[in-house]
C-alpha positions as CSV (number, residue, x, y, z in Angstrom):
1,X,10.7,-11.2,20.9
2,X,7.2,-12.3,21.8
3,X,5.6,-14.5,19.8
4,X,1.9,-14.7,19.3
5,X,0.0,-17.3,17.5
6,X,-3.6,-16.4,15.9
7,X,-5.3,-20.2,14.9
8,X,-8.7,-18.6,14.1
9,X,-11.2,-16.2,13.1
10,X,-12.6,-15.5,16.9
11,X,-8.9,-15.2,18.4
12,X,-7.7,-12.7,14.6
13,X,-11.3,-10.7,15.5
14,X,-9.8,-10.4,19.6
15,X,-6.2,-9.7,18.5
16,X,-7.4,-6.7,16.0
17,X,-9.6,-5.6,18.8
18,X,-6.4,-5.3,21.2
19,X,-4.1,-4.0,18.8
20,X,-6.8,-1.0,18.2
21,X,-7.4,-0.1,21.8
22,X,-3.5,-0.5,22.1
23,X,-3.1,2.0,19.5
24,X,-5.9,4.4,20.8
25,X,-3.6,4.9,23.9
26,X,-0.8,6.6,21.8
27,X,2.5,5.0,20.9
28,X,4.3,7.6,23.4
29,X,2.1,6.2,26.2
30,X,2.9,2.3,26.0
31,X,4.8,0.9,28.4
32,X,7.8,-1.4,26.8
33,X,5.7,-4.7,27.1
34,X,2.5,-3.2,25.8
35,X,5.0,-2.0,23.0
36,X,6.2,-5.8,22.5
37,X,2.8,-6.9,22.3
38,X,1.5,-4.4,19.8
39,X,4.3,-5.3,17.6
40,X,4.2,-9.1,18.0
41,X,0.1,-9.0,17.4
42,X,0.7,-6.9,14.1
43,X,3.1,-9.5,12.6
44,X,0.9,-12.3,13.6
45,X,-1.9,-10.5,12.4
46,X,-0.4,-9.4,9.0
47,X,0.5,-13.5,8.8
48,X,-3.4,-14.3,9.4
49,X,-4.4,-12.1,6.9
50,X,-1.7,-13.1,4.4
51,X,-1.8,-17.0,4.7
52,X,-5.8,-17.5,5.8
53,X,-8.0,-14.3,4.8
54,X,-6.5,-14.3,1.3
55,X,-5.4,-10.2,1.8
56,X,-2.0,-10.3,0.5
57,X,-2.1,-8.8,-3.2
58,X,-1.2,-11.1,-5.5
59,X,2.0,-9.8,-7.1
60,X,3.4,-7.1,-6.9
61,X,3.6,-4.4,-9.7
62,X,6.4,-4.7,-12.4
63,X,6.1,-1.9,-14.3
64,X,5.4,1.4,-14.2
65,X,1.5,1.0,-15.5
66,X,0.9,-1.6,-13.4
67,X,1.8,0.4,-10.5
68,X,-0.6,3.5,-11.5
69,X,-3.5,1.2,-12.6
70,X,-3.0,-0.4,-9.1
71,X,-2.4,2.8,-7.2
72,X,-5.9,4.4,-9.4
73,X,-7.9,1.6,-8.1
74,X,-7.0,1.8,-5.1
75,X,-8.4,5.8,-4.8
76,X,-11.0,4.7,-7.5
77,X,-9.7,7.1,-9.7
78,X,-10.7,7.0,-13.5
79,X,-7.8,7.8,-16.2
80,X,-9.3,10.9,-17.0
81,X,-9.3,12.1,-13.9
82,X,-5.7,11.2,-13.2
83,X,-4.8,12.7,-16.3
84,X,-6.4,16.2,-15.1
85,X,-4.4,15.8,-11.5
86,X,-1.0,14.8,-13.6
87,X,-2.0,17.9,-15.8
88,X,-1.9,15.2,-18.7
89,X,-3.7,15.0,-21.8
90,X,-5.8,12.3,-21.9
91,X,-4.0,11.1,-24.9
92,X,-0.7,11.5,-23.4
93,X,-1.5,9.3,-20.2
94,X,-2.6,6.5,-22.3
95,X,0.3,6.8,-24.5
96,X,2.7,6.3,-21.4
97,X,0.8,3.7,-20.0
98,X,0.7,1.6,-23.1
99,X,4.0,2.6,-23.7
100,X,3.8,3.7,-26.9
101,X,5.8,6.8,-24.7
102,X,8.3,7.0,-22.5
103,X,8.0,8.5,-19.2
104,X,9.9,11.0,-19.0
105,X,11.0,13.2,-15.8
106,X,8.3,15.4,-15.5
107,X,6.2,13.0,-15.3
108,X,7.8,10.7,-12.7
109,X,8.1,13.8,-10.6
110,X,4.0,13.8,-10.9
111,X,3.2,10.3,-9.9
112,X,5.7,10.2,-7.1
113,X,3.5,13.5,-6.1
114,X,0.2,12.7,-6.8
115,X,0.3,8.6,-6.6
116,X,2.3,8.6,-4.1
117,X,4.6,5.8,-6.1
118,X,7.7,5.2,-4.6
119,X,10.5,7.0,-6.7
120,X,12.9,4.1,-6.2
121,X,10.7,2.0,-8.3
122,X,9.4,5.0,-10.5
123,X,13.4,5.3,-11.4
124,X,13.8,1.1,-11.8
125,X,11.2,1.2,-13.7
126,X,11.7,4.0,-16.3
């Protein structure tokens, strides 16, 4: 495996700059080397970003609320709005994310559709 180091802004701004025009070509039309590259400049990339810009969130979600409120921030999505797209009422949504409620299936079904959550951890979680 190659390794590739990033030690600062300048060389994270040249590696990002690579891995795009890498990935302009088309994964089907990298040679195996190119292919190594790409990979190793993503993971020390990712690293950089993690470790020294401060992008890595800072926990993940545990619960089920956490993960909506984080997943309707992320589309800047209002509850309201969400509730419409669930075809919620209002009332209902908040009452599940409080948890005054308890999901139930048909709702699961909705985030995993509409959220995009992952249903491994809608099911943990439930």
């Amino acid at each position: 495996m190659m390794k590739h180091q990033i030690s600062s802004k300048k060389a994270y701004h040249e590696t990002m700059i690579t891995i795009y025009k890498l990935m302009d070509k088309g994964e089907e039309n990298l040679k195996p080397e190119e292919l190594k590259k790409l990979s190793a400049m993503v993971v020390a990339a990712e690293k950089y970003e993690d470790e020294v810009l401060g992008l890595k969130p800072q926990k993940e979600p545990g619960s089920i609320a956490e993960a909506v409120e984080l997943k309707m921030f992320e589309k800047k999505m209002s509850q309201s709005r969400l509730a419409e797209e669930l075809g919620l009422a209002k009332s209902k949504l908040s009452e599940l994310l409080s948890g005054k409620r308890k999901p139930d299936v048909p709702f699961l079904k909705s985030l995993y559709k509409v959220l995009k959550i992952d249903a491994g951890f809608l099911l943990e979680h439930a």
